[in-house]
C-alpha positions in Angstrom: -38.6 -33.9 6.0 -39.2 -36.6 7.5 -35.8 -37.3 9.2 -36.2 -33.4 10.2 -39.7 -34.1 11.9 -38.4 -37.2 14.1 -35.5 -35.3 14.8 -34.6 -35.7 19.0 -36.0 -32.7 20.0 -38.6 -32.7 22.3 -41.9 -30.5 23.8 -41.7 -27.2 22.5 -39.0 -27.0 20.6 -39.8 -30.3 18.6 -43.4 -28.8 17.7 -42.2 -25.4 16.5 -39.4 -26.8 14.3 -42.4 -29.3 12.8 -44.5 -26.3 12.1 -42.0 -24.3 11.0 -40.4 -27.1 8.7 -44.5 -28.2 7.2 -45.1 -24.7 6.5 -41.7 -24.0 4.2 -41.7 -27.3 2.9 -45.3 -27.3 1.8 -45.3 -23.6 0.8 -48.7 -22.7 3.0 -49.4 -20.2 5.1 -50.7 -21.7 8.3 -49.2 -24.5 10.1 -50.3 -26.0 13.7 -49.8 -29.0 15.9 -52.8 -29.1 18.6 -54.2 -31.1 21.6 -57.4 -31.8 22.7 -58.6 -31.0 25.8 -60.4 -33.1 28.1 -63.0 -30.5 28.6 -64.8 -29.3 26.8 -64.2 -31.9 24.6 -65.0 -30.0 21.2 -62.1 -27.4 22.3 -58.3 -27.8 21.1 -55.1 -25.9 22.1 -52.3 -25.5 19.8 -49.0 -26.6 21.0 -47.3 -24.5 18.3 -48.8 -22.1 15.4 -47.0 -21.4 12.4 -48.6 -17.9 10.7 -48.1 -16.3 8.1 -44.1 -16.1 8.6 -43.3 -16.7 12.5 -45.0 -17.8 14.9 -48.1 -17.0 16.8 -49.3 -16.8 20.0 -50.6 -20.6 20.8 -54.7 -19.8 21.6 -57.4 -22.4 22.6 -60.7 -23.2 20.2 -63.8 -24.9 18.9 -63.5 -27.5 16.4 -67.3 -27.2 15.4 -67.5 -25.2 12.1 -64.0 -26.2 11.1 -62.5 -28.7 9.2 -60.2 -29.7 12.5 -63.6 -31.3 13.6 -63.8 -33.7 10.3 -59.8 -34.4 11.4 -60.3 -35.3 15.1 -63.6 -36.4 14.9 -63.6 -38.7 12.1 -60.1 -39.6 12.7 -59.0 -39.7 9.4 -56.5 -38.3 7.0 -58.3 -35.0 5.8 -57.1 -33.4 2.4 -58.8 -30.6 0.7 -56.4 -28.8 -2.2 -59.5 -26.3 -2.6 -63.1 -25.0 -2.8 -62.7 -24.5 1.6 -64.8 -21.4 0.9 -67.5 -23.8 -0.2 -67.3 -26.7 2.0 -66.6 -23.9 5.4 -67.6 -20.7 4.2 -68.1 -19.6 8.0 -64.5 -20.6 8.7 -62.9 -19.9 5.2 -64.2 -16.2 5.9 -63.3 -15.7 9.6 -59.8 -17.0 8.6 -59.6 -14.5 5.7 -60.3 -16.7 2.9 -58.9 -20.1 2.9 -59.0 -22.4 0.1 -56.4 -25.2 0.8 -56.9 -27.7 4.1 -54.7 -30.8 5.4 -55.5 -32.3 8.7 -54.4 -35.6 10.3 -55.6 -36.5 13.4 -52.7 -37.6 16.4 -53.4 -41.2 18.1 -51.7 -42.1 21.5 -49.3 -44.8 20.8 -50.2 -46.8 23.7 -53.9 -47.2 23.3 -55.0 -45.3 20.3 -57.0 -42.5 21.3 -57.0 -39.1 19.7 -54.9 -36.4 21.5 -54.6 -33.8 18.8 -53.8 -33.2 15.1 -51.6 -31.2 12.7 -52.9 -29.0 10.3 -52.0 -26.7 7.5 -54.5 -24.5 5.2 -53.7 -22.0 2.7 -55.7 -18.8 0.8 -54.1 -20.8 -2.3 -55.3 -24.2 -4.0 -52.4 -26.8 -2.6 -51.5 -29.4 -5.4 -52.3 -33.0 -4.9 -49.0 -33.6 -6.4 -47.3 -32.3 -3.5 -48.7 -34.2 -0.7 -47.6 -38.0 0.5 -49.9 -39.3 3.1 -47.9 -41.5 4.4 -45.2 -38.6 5.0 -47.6 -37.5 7.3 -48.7 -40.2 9.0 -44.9 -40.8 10.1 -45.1 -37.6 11.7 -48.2 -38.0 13.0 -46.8 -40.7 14.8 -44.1 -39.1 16.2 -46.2 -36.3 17.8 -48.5 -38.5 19.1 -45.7 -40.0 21.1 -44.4 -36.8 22.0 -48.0 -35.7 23.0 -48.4 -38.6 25.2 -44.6 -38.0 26.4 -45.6 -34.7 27.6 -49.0 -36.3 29.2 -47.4 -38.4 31.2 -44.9 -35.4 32.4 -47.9 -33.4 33.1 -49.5 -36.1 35.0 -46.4 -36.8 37.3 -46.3 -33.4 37.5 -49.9 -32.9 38.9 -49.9 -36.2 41.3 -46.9 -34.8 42.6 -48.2 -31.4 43.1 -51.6 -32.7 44.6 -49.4 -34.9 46.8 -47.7 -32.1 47.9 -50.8 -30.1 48.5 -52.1 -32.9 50.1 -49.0 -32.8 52.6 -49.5 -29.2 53.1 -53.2 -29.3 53.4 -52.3 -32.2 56.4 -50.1 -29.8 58.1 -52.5 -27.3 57.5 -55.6 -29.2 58.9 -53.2 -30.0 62.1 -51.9 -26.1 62.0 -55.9 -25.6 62.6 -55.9 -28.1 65.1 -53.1 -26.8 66.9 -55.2 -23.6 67.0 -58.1 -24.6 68.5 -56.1 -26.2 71.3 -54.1 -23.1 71.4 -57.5 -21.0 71.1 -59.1 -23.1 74.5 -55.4 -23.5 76.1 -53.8 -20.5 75.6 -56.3 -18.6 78.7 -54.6 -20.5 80.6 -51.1 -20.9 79.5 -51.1 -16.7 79.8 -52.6 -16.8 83.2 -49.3 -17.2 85.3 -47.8 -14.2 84.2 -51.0 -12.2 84.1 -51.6 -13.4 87.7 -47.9 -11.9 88.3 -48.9 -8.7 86.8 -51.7 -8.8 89.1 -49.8 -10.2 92.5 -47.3 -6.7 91.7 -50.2 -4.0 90.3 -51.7 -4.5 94.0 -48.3 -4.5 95.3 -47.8 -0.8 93.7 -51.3 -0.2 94.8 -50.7 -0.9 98.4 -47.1 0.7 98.4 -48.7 4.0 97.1 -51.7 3.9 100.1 -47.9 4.4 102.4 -47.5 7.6 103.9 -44.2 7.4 103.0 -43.8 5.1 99.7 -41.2 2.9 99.1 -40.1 4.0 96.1 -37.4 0.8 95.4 -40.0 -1.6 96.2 -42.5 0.0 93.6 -39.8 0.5 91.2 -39.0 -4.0 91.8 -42.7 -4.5 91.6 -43.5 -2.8 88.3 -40.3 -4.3 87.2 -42.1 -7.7 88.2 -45.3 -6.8 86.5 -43.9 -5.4 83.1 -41.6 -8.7 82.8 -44.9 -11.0 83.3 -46.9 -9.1 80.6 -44.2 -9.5 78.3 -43.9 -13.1 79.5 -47.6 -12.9 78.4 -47.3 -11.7 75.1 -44.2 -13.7 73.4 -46.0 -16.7 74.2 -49.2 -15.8 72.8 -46.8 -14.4 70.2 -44.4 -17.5 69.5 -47.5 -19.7 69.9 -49.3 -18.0 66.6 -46.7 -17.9 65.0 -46.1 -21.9 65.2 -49.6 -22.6 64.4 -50.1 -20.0 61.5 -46.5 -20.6 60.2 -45.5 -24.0 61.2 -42.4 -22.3 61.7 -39.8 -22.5 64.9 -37.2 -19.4 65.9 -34.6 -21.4 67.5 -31.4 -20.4 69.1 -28.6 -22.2 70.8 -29.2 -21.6 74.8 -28.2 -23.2 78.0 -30.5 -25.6 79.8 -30.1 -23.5 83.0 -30.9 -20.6 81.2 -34.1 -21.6 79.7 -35.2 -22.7 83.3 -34.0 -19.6 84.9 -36.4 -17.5 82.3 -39.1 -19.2 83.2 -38.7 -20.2 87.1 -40.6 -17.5 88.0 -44.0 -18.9 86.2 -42.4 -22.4 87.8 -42.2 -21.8 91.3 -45.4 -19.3 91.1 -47.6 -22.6 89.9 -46.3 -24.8 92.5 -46.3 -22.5 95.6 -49.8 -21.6 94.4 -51.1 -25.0 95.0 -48.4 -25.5 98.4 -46.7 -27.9 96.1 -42.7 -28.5 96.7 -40.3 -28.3 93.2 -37.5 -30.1 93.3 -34.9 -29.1 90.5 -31.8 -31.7 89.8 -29.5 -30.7 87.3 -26.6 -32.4 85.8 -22.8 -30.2 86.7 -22.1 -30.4 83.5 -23.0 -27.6 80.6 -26.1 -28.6 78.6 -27.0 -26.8 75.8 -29.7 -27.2 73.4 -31.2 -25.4 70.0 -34.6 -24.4 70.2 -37.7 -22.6 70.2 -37.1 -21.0 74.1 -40.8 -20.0 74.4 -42.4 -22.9 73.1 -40.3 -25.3 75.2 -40.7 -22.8 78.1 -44.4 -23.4 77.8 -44.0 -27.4 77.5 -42.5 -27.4 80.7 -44.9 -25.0 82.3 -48.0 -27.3 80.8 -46.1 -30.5 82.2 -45.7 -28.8 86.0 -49.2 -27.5 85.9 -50.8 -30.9 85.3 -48.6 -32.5 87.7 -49.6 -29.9 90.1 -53.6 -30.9 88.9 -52.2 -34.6 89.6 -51.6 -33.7 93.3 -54.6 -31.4 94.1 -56.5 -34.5 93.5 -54.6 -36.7 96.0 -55.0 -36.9 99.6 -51.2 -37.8 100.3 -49.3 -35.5 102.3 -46.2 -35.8 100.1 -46.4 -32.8 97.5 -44.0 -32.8 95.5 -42.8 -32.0 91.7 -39.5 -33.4 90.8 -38.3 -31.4 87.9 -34.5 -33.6 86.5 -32.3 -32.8 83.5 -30.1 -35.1 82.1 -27.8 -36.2 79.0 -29.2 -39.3 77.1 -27.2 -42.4 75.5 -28.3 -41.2 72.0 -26.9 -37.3 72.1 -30.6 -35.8 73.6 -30.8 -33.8 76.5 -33.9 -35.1 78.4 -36.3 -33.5 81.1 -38.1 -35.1 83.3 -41.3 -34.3 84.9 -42.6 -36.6 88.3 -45.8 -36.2 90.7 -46.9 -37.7 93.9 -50.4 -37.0 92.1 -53.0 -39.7 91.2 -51.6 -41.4 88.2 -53.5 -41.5 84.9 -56.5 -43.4 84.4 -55.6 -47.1 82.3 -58.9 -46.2 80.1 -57.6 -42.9 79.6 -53.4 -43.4 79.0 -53.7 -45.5 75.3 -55.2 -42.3 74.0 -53.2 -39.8 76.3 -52.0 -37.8 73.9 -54.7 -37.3 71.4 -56.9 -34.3 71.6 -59.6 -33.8 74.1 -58.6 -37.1 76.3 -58.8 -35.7 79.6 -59.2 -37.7 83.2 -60.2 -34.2 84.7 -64.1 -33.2 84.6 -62.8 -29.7 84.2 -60.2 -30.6 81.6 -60.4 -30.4 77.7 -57.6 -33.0 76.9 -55.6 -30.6 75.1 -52.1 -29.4 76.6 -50.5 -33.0 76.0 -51.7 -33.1 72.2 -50.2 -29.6 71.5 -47.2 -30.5 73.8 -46.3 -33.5 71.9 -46.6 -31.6 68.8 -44.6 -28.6 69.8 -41.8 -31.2 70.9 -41.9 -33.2 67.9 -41.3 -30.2 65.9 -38.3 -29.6 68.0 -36.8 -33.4 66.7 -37.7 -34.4 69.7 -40.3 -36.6 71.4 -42.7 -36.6 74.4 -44.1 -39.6 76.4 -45.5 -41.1 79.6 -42.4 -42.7 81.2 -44.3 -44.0 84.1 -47.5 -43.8 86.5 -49.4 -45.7 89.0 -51.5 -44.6 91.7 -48.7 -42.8 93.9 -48.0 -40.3 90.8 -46.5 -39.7 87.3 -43.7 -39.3 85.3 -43.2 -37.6 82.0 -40.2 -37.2 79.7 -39.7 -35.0 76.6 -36.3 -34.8 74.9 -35.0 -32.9 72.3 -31.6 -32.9 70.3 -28.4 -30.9 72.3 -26.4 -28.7 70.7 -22.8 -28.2 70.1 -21.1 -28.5 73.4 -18.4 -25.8 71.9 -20.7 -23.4 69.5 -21.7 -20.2 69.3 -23.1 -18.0 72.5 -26.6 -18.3 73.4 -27.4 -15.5 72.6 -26.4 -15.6 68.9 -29.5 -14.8 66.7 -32.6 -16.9 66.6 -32.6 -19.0 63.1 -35.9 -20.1 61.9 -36.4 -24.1 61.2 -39.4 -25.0 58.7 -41.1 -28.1 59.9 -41.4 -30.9 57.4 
């Protein structure tokens, strides 16, 4: 029995077989191995429970009443071989007469506390004859170190799980964060391409006042306005999506494709503010996966605060140099420079935080959400250089295969880490 009992079995299976095996051996009805609980302390939970002839369902319950409480609480070897109606006729009754009780209680090997006991009772007098203490004792020992075993497992299991929840709970929190910069930046993030669906509505308005309408113009400038309110909503679209999900839908596109999408919004921004753009791109084909949307709206962020920059500077060079180029390292890197202001020294050591803002008007968001957005891409975003005749940012992200598939192979979604 006792080579059978410290057999290498382990968790369930080692506590069923030990119930199992106490329960034929000893010839008794009822058979259990349990472990306390933490709370409330007075409660057990069987970890297997022999009845009858199979087992049982395991179940959870009070020692008071019961002779498991003598066993646990005393901490001693309990044997009864009879009279259980008289000693706990409450108990002997709700368990349909028991007569017979043996209890041990379960120490922790490595510093003696109590984490369960085994059990077995009977409706029939057991015979002193039969029982070795010491037998049980052995076993005892064994499930205590199996207890503890499991414990330990349990407790990994849960730091690791609360670790992870911690993680997610982090990315969570800065998911939130990322919202209420989206929820404050996104008026105007959607403002260029509502302000083209505005600049072509009055078009159409002042086309139809014609005597004789020009019907191709109307037809261009509803073309116009329907492409900025869809411009419109796939950002506020894409932009959600990233904050609720953490998730980006990537696909393998063109450098000069992703700025011919959004030149439009570009060159509205900058001849808005009578600001010139300067594009230099490299002759070679660069292509990069990502998020087309969310890098779209980096760029458009980057040129509108340059554009800021320069409002606030009384030099008659305006100018926004907008430069694409292949890094040392395999990233494809834009750049953004101003003839504007530069950034305040108080303000650049916490640039990129949220809510650090040189501008009255300004809540110090873009460049928070920016960096994050480009960060999720692999990438990274920084302040390359600035003094008081302008600035220069630079945001880079990984290029793709010089030889894969077509851009417009179907968006694949990345989960941030």
């Amino acid at each position: 029995m006792i080579a059978e009992a410290t057999a290498p079995l382990t968790g369930g299976d080692y506590f069923r077989t030990l119930v199992a095996r106490l329960a034929k051996l000893l010839g008794v009805e009822v058979a259990l191995v349990t472990e306390c609980l933490n709370y409330p302390e007075n409660h057990v939970r069987t970890l297997a429970f022999w009845h009858g002839s199979s087992f049982s369902e395991d179940i959870s319950f009070d020692l008071v009443g019961t002779p498991c409480e003598d066993v646990i609480h005393g901490g001693e070897f309990c044997f009864y071989p009879d009279r259980m109606r008289e000693r706990f006729p409450e108990w002997s009754a709700e368990e349909g007469g028991v007569e017979s009780f043996i209890g041990i209680p379960v120490f922790a090997p490595s510093d003696g506390r109590v984490v369960g006991h085994i059990a077995v009772y009977d409706h029939q007098r057991i015979d002193e004859d039969r029982i070795v203490e010491s037998m049980f004792r052995i076993i005892a020992a064994r499930v205590g170190a199996e207890i503890e075993r499991m414990q330990s497992e349990q407790a990994l299991r849960d730091s690791e799980a609360r670790a992870r929840q911690h993680l997610s709970q982090l990315a969570h929190v800065s998911r939130l964060g990322a919202l209420g910069e989206m929820a404050s930046a996104l008026a105007h993030e959607i403002n260029q391409p509502l302000t083209t669906v505005t600049t072509y509505a009055q078009t159409c308005l002042h086309l139809l006042d014609r005597p004789e309408p020009d019907l191709e113009g109307l037809r261009k400038a509803l073309r116009h306005s329907l492409e900025g309110a869809h411009r419109a909503q796939h950002v506020v679209k894409r932009l959600r999506a990233y904050v609720a999900r953490g998730e980006l839908k990537t696909r393998l596109i063109p450098v000069q494709r992703l700025l011919d999408d959004c030149m439009v919004l570009l060159q509205t921004e900058t001849r808005h503010h009578q600001i010139d753009l300067d594009l230099d791109l490299p002759t070679e084909v660069l292509r990069i996966r990502v998020d087309t949307v969310l890098i779209q709206q980096v760029l458009l962020n980057l040129v509108r605060n340059a554009a800021d920059a320069i409002n606030h500077s009384e030099r008659p060079d305006r100018r926004i140099g907008l430069r694409v180029s292949r890094s040392d390292d395999d990233m494809v890197e834009f750049q953004v420079e101003d003839t504007g202001t530069g950034i305040a020294p108080e303000i650049r050591p916490r640039l990129f935080e949220p809510f650090a803002s040189s501008r009255q008007d300004g809540l110090g968001i873009g460049l928070s959400l920016c960096r994050s957005l480009i960060e999720a891409h692999g990438g990274k975003l920084w302040l390359a250089d600035t003094s008081e005749h302008g600035s220069c940012f630079r945001f880079c992200v990984p290029a793709g295969c010089e030889h894969g598939r077509d851009s417009s192979a179907s968006g694949e979604q990345a989960a941030i880490g």
